[in-house]
C-alpha positions in Angstrom: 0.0 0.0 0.0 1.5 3.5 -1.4 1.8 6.3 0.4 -0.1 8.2 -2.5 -3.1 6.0 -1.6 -3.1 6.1 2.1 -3.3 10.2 1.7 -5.9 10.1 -0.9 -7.6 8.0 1.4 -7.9 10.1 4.3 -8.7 13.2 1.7 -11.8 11.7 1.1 -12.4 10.1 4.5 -12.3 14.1 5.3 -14.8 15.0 2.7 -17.3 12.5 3.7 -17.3 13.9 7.4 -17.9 17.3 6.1 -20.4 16.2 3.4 -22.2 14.5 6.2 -21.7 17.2 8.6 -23.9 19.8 6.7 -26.3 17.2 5.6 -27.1 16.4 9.4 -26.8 19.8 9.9 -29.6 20.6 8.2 -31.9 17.9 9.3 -30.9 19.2 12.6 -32.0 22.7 12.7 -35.7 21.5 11.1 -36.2 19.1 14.5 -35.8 15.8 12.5 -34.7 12.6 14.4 -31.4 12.1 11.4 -28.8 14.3 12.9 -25.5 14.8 12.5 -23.9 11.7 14.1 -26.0 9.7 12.1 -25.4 11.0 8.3 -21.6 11.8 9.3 -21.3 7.7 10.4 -23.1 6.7 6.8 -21.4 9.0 4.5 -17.8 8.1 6.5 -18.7 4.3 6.1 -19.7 4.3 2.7 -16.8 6.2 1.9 -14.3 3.5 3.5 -16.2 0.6 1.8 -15.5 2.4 -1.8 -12.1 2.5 -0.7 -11.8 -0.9 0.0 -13.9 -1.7 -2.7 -11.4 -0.3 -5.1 -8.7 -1.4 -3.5 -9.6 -5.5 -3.1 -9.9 -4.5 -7.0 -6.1 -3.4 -7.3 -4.8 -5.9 -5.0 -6.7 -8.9 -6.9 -6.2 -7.7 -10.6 -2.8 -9.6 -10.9 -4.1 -13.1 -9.6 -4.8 -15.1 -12.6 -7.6 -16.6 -10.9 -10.0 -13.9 -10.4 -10.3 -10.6 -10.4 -11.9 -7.8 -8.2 -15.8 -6.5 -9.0 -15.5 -3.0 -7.2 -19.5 -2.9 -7.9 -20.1 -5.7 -5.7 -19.6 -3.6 -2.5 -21.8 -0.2 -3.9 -24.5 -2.7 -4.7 -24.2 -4.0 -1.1 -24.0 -0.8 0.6 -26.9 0.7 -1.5 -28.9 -2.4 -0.8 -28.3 -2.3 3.0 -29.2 2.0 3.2 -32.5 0.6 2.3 -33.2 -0.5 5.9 -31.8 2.9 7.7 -34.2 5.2 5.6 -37.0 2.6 6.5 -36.4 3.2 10.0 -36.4 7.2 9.1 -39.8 6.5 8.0 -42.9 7.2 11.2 -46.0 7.5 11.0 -47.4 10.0 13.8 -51.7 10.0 13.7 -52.7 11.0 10.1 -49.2 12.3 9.2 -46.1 10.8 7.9 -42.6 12.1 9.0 -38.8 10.9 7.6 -39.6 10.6 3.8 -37.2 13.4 3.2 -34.6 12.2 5.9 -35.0 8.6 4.4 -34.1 10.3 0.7 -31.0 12.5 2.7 -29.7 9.1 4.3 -29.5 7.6 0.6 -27.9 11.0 -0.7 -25.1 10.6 2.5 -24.3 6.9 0.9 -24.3 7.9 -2.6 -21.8 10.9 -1.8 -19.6 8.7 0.6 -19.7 6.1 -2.5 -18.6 8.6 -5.0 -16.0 9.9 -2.7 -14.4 6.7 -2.1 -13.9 6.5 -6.2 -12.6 9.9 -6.3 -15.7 12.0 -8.1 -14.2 15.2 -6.0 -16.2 17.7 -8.5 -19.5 15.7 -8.8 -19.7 15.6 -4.9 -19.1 19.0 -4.1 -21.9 20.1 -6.9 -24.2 17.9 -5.7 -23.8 18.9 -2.1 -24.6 22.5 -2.6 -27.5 21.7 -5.2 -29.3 19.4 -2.4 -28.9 22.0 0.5 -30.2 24.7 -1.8 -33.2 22.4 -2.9 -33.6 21.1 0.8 -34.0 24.9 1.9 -35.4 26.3 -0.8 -38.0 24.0 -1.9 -39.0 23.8 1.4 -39.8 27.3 2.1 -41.7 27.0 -1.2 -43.7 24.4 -0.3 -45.2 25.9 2.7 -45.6 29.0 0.7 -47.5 26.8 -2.1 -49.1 24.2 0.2 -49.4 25.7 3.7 -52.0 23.4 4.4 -49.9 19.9 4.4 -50.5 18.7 8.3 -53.8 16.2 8.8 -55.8 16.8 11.6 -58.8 16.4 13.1 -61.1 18.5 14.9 -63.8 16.9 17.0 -66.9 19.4 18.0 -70.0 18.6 20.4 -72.9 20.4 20.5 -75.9 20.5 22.7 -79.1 19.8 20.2 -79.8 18.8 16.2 -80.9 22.0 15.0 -77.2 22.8 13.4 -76.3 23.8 10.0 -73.7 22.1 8.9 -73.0 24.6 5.3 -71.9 27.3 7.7 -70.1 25.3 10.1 -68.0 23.8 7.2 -67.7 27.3 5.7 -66.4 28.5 9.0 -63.8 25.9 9.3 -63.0 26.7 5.6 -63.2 30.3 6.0 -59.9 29.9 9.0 -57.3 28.6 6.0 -58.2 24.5 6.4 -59.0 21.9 4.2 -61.7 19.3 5.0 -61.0 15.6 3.7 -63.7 14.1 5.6 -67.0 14.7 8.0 -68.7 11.9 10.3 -71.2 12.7 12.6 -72.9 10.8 15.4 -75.7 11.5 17.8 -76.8 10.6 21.2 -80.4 11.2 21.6 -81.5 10.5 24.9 -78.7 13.4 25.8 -79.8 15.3 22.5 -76.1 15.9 21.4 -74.7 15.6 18.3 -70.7 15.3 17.5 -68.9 16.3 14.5 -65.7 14.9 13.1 -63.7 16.3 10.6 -60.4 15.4 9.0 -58.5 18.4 7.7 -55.4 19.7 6.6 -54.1 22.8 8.7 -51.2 25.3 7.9 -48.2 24.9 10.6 -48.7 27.2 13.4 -52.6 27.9 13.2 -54.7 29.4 15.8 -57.7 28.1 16.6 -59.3 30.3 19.0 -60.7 32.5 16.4 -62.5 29.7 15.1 -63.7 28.6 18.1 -65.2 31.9 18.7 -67.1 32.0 14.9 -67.9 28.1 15.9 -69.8 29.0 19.2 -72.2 31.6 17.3 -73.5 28.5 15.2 -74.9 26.8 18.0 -74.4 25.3 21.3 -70.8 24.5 21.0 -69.7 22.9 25.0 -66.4 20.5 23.2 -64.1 22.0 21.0 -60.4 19.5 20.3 -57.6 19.2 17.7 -55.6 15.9 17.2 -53.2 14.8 15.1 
């Protein structure tokens, strides 16, 4: 083993902790459970398995009765990522969190892959275009599609005389989305719940909707769960 290759080696090693530095970085700062330690440890390891990928290649390309498949390691390590994004993957109530961590954790072993075989350039580029898109297409999104978290909002209220077109325009009229309504009754205590799946903005108050809610009728149980 040269001492070229044994420099070259740690070059990249180098790389892959700061590729997966800022990658964990930024799944960091939006409150995602991938961090740092986690992307740093994938894009490091992938890294060293491309290294000794290519060089089980070098060392067997002079026996006669074989030769090294540096392929044969990628395809394991992009095989095995499979079950680290899976675990990215929850599903909290009606929402679904990790997709995009699941995609970054793929991205960390595809950099730490192409580092290892020396793609210094094509790295570096697409570093900076997935922060830019991870930032940017975010803020977009929620500027697009504000209403992206499911809900639902439960409501009891004393009686059956209710109209349920202003009720629904009400809940409309506060920024959400209604997927779904269900309603039940009890009549011996003459009450009559309502159930309805939305999609809400991040951050939204409800009290002002509480407030038009309680004009429509005897409203005594107002709740939000995910």
């Amino acid at each position: 083993m040269d001492l070229d290759f044994i420099e070259e080696s740690i070059i990249k090693l180098l790389l892959a902790v700061l590729c997966g530095f800022f990658l964990g970085l930024e799944r960091k700062t939006h409150n995602h459970a991938v961090g740092l330690m986690t992307l740093v440890l994938i894009c490091v390891s992938s890294t060293l398995l491309s290294l000794l990928s290519s060089f089980m290649a070098t060392a067997t390309a002079q026996i006669p009765a074989g030769r090294g498949d540096p392929t044969r390691i990628a395809s394991g390590v992009i095989s095995g990522i499979g079950f680290l994004g899976g675990g990215a993957i929850m599903k909290t109530g009606l929402n679904i969190r990790g997709l995009t961590s699941a995609a970054v954790i793929w991205t960390a072993a595809s950099m730490g892959l192409a580092i290892g075989a020396g793609l210094y350039i094509q790295v570096g580029v697409a570093l900076f275009l997935v922060l830019v898109l991870l930032v940017g297409l975010e803020k977009l999104e929620s500027k697009w599609f504000p209403a992206a978290k499911s809900k639902t909002i439960h409501l009891c209220y004393e009686g059956d005389n209710l109209d349920l077109k202003q009720i629904r325009k009400a809940i409309e009229k506060h920024g959400l989305i209604i997927n779904d309504m269900n309603m039940s009754r009890v009549i011996i205590s003459k009450q009559t719940f309502l159930h309805y799946t939305i999609k809400s903005p991040a951050g939204t108050i409800y009290t002002p909707l509480i407030e038009q809610l309680q004009k429509l009728g005897s409203l005594t149980e107002f709740s939000v769960t995910d």
